[in-house]
Each structure stands twice: as C-alpha cells, then as structure tokens.
N, C-alpha and C positions, 0 to 999 in steps of 0.2 A: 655520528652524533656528537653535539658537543653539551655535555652535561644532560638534561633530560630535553635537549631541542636537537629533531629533526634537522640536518642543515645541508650538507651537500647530498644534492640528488631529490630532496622532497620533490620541490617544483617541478620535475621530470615524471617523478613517481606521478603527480596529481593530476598534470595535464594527460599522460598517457589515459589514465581514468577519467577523464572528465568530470574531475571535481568540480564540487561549484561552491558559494560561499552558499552555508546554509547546510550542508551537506554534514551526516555524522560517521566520521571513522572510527571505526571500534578496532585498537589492538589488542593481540593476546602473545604473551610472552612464552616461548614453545623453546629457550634453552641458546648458548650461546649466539645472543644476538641476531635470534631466530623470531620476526614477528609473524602472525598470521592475520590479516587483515577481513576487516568486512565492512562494505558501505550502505551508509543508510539515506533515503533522500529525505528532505524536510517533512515528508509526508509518515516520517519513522518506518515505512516500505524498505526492504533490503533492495539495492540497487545489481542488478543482475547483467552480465555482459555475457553475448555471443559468441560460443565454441564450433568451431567446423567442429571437432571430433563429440561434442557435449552429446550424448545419447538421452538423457534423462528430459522425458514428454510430462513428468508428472506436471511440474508450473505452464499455464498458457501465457508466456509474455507477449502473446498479442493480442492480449485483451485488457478492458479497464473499465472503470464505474465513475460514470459522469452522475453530477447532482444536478437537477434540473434548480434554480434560486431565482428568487425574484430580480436577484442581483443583475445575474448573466443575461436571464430575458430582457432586463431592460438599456444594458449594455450592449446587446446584439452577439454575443462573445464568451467561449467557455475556454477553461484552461484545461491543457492535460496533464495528467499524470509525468513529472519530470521522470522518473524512470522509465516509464513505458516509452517517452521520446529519445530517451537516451538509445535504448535497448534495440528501439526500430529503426533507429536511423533518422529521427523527423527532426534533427536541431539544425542550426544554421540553413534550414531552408525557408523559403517563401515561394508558395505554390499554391497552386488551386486542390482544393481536396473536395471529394465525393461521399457522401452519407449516404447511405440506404437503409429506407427504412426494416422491416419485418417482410413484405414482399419485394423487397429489390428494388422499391421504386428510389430515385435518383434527385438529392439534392445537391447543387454546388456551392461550396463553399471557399473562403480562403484562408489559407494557414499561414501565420506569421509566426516568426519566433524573433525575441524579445531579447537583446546583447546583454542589456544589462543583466538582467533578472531569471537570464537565461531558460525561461518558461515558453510554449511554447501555446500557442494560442488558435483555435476557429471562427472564425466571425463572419459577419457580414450574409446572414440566411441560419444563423443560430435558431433566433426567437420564430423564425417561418416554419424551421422545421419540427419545431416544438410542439407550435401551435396546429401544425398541421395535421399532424401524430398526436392531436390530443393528448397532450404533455403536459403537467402543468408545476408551480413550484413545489419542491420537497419529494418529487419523483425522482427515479434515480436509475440511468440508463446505462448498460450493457453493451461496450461499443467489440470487435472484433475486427481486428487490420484484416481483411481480406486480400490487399494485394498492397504492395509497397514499389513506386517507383514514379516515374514522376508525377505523376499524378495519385496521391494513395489515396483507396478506397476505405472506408469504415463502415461497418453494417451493423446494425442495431440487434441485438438478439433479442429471441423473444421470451415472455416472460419464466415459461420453464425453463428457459435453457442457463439464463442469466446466473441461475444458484452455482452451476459449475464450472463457471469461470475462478481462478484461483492463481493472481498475476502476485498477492505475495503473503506469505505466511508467514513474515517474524511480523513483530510489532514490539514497539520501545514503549515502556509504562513510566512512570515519576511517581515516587511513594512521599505523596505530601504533607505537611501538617492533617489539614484537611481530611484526608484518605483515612487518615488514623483514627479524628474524629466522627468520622460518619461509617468508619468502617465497611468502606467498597472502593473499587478502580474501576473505570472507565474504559472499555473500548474504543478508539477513533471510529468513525460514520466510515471511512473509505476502507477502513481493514473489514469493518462485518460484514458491508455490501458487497468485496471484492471475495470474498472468502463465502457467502451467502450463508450465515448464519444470523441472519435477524430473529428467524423462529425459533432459535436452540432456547429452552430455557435451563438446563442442566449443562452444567461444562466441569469436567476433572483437569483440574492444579496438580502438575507435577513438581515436586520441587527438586531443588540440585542435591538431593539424596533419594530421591526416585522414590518417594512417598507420596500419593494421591491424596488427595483433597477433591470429595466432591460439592459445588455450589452452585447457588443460582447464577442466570442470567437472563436479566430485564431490564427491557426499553427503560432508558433513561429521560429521554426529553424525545418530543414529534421529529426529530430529524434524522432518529437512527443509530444514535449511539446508547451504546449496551452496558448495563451495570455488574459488575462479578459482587456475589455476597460477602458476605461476613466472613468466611474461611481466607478468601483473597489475603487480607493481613496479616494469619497464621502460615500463612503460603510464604508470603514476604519476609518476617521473621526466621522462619525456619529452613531460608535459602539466603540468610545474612544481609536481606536487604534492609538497610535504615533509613531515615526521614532525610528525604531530599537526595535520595541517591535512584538514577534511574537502571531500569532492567530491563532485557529482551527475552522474549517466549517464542516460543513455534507452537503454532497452531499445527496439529496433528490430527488426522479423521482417522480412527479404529472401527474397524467395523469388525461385527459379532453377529454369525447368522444373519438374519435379517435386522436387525438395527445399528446405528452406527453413532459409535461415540465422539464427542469433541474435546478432545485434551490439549491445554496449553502447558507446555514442557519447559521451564526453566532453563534458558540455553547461557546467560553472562550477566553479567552487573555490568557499567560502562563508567 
C-alpha cells in the first residue's frame, strides 16, 4: 500500500478476478492488514466464482432473468448477465449457442462477446425466438445453462419453475435525497425477477443490530421494480446509513410451517 492506494500487486489481484471497469469492490478491514473482499457486477449482483471443493447448491449460478424490451426485439439482440458469463465460462468466446424453448424445441443462435464493454451478447434469432414463444416486451424470461461447451445450450424454464431460480441475493441500495423525501427504496427489476418475489407484498428489515422492521412491498412502475415502505428509512437510520451513502442486504427466505418469510439483512455500508 502506499498511503490509502492499492499499488503493487492490485493489477494481478484484478485480472486474476476478472475485474472489469464498472465493477464494485467492497473491503472490509479484518485487523492487521487483513482485507476481506467481495465483488459486485454493475448489475449490484454479488459476483460468484467457481470452487472444485464449493459444496454449497443453495445459489443456482446457472441461471438468469432476461427482460424481454422493445429495445432488444428490435435490435435482434439481448445481453447477459455479466456475472452469470463470468461464472459459466461464456467471455471471450464467439460461438453459436442454442435456446430451447419449455418443450425442448431448438433455436440457434450466436453469442458474441464484446472486448470493450466486456458484456456478452445473443443475436441474430433473438426477436424469432421471442415471437415464436409468444413473448412479447416487458416479459421476463427464465434462462438455465443446461450444458456448457462449445456449443452451450440455454433452456427457458417454465413459468412455475422460474420463481426458484436464485442466481443472486445481495443487492446494493443508495439512500438518496429523494428516498428520504418520499420515504421508500427501490428494488432493481433483475434482483426481484431473479430472486421471484414480485408477489411478496410484506418483507422484514433486518438492521445491523438484528432488529426487524416489518414493511410493504409494492410494484413500483410496469417493468417490475418493487418499492420497500416507510420503515425502509428507520431501517437506514438505525443501521448508520446517511444520505448519499450506499448499502448491501441479503435477501434471506425463512420459512415457518407452512409460510415463508422474506427478510432483507443488513450485511455493510460501502
């Protein structure tokens, strides 16, 4: 270190990670010169990497939640999730890739990935396959790697099965002027779809003194993203967060006999 800059050895540390610009690293200071890292992709998704020995099936990182938009349809072209391509091995390739729909039937497409922007892209039989599948904008699709190799397959899940996909449960918040006056925060569209709680209307605030807050949660606008109530800001407060400082939660599912709760946990300020 030299004064509060990283310097010999970062550049090693980031490429072994495949950082990318755009990308949020979160430190935590654990005592002599002891950091504990976490990565976040633009998409505020925790960025997840591959262990032969990792035993833990709870997260499916071979799944993700495409938006269907008028954008992409008219484009011919959707992007994926930067951590899901990290995760699965899909960067620096260009290849043909295969869709299938809810019966197995077989679109081809191709997969580019993009140097600069490091995103990784499907085109060219997007909008076919959309339309074929009676898709249309503001839908929001359920893909599953089914096989990865040179040719990887994606399979579209069907509508039940899509709520239990769960590719990432932290999510990064920003407590704005704003928030303060309107008194609510905002869920991202790809954290609710990918976590499937569009239907939750109740959710418990944990704060970083392990005191529950229970409050609403309601559609905010037609595309999907969810609004937390009025406690959200005694939540913030009474976990040290201030205006203009951003924070990470985990989404936790509790379950009680037959019901199950959804609790977002207080996990850092950044």
């Amino acid at each position: 270190m030299d004064g509060r800059r990283l310097t010999q050895g970062w550049q090693k540390f980031a490429a072994s990670h495949d950082l990318r610009v755009g990308d949020i690293v979160i430190f935590r200071h654990d005592g002599d010169f002891l950091l504990h890292v976490s990565f976040f992709g633009p998409s505020c998704c925790e960025i997840r990497y591959n262990h032969d020995d990792d035993d833990d099936d709870d997260d499916d990182d071979s799944s993700f939640v495409a938006c269907v938009t008028a954008s992409n349809l008219s484009t011919d072209m959707v992007h994926l999730p930067m951590d899901f391509s990290r995760y699965n091995g899909l960067t620096n390739r260009n290849c043909e890739i295969i869709l299938l729909n809810e019966e197995s039937k077989q679109w081809r497409l191709l997969m580019r990935h993009h140097k600069a922007s490091g995103h990784v892209c499907i085109r060219s039989g997007w909008k076919r396959f959309c339309y074929e599948n009676r898709r249309r904008a503001n839908d929001f699709l359920t893909f599953k790697l089914v096989r990865n190799g040179a040719t990887p397959v994606l399979q579209l899940c069907s509508s039940s099965s899509s709520s239990t996909t769960r590719p990432c449960r932290f999510v990064i918040l920003t407590l704005t002027p704003y928030s303060l006056k309107s008194s609510t925060l905002c869920l991202p569209v790809p954290f609710v779809m990918a976590n499937g709680i569009k239907n939750v209307r109740e959710i418990i605030l944990v704060d970083r003194h392990g005191v529950r807050r229970t409050t609403s949660l309601k559609p905010d606008d037609k595309y999907g993203r969810m609004r937390l109530g009025e406690g959200c800001i005694k939540f913030c407060i009474a976990s040290g967060v201030k205006t203009g400082e951003s924070f990470r939660l985990e989404l936790i599912k509790e379950k009680e006999e037959d019901t199950v709760n959804h609790l977002l946990k207080f996990s850092s300020k950044i």
